[in-house]
C-alpha positions in Angstrom: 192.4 168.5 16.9 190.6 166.9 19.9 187.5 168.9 21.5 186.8 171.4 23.7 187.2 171.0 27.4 183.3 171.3 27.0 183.5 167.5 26.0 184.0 166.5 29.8 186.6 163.6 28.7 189.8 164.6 30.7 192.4 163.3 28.1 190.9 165.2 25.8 190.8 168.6 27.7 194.7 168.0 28.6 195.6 167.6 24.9 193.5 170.6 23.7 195.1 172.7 26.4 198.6 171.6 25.4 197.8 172.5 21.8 196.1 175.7 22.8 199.4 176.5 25.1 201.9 175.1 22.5 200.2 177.7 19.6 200.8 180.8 21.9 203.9 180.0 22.3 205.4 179.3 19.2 205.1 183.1 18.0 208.0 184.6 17.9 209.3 187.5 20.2 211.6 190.8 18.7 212.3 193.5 19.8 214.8 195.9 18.3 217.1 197.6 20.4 218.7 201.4 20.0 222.3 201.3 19.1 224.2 204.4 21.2 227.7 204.9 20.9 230.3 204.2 23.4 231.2 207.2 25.2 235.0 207.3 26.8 233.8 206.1 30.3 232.4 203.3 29.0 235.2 202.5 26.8 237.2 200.8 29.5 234.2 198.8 31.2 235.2 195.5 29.5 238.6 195.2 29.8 239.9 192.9 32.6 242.4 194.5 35.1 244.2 191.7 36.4 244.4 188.7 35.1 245.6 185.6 36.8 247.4 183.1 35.3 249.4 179.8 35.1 251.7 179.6 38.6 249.9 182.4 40.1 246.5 180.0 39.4 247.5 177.2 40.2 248.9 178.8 44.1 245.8 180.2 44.8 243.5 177.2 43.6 246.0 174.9 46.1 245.3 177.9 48.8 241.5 177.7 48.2 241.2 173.8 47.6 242.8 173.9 51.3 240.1 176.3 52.8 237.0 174.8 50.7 235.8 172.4 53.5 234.6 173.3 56.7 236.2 170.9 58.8 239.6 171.9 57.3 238.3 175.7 57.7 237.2 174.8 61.9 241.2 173.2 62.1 242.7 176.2 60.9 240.6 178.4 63.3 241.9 176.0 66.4 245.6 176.1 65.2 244.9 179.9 65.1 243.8 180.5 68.3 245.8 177.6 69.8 248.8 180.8 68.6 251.1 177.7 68.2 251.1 174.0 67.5 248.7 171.1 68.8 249.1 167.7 69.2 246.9 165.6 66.7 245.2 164.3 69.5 244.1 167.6 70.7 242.6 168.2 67.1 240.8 164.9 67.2 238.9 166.2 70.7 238.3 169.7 69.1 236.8 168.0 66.1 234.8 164.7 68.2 231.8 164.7 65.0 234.7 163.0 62.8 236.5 159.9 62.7 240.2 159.8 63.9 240.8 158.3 59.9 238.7 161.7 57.9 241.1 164.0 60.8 244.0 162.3 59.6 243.2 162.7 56.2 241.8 166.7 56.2 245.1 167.3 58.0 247.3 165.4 55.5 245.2 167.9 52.8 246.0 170.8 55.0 250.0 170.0 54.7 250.1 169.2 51.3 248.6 172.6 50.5 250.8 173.7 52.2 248.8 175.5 55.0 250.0 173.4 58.1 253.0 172.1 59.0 253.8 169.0 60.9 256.5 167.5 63.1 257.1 164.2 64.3 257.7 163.8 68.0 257.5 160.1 68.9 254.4 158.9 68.5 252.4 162.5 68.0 252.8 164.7 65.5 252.1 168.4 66.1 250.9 170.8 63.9 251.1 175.0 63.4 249.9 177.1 61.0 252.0 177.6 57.8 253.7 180.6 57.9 253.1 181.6 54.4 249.5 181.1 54.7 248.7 184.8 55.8 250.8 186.3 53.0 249.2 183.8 50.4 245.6 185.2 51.0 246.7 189.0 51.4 249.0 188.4 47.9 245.3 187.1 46.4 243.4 189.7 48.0 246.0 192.4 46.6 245.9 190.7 42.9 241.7 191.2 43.4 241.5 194.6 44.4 244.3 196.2 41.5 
């Protein structure tokens, strides 16, 4: 079984504590608990209210997938406050941490989830705010709180 710690040998105390520790803990543990009946309050507790499901999912996840960055998050907030559209060039000098390339890219996101839209003028291309984007996240928020 290996000796005591007594024996001064530090391998030896290490294995002899590992066995000590190992015999503790291989007793088992139970404990019985009191079955009560389910009273009519409790009754409902478990029962999901809303449920979301297939379309409705997959809108919201495309919603949240959009928000779920904070660069894409600090765009919105300037397109919000901006209370119309902005240039790309006026996002790139908002956002001057990031490559022109990772803007370009985190707004292409933002329009494919459909929570900015963009139009072509020349060589720029400006952007606003979707206007479904408010009535997507109060729609979610209302699905939450039934």
């Amino acid at each position: 079984m290996g000796c005591a710690p007594s024996c001064g040998n530090i391998e030896s105390t290490i294995i002899y504590i590992d066995r000590h520790q190992f015999r503790h803990q291989i007793s088992p543990v139970t404990m019985r608990l009191p079955i009560t009946e389910e009273t009519p309050s409790q009754a409902g507790c478990c029962v999901p209210r809303a449920r979301l499901r297939g379309k409705a999912i997959e809108q919201f996840a495309s919603l949240f997938k959009g928000l779920a960055d904070e660069t894409r998050l600090e765009i919105l907030g300037l397109l919000a406050a901006a209370q119309g559209e902005l240039c790309a060039c006026e996002i790139e000098e908002h956002v001057k941490h990031l490559s022109q390339p990772t803007i370009s890219h985190h707004l292409k996101l933002l329009r494919e989830e459909g929570l900015v839209t963009a139009e072509r003028r020349g060589t720029w291309v400006y952007y606003t705010l979707d206007e479904s984007l408010l009535s997507r996240a109060k729609k979610f928020v209302e699905i939450i709180e039934k």
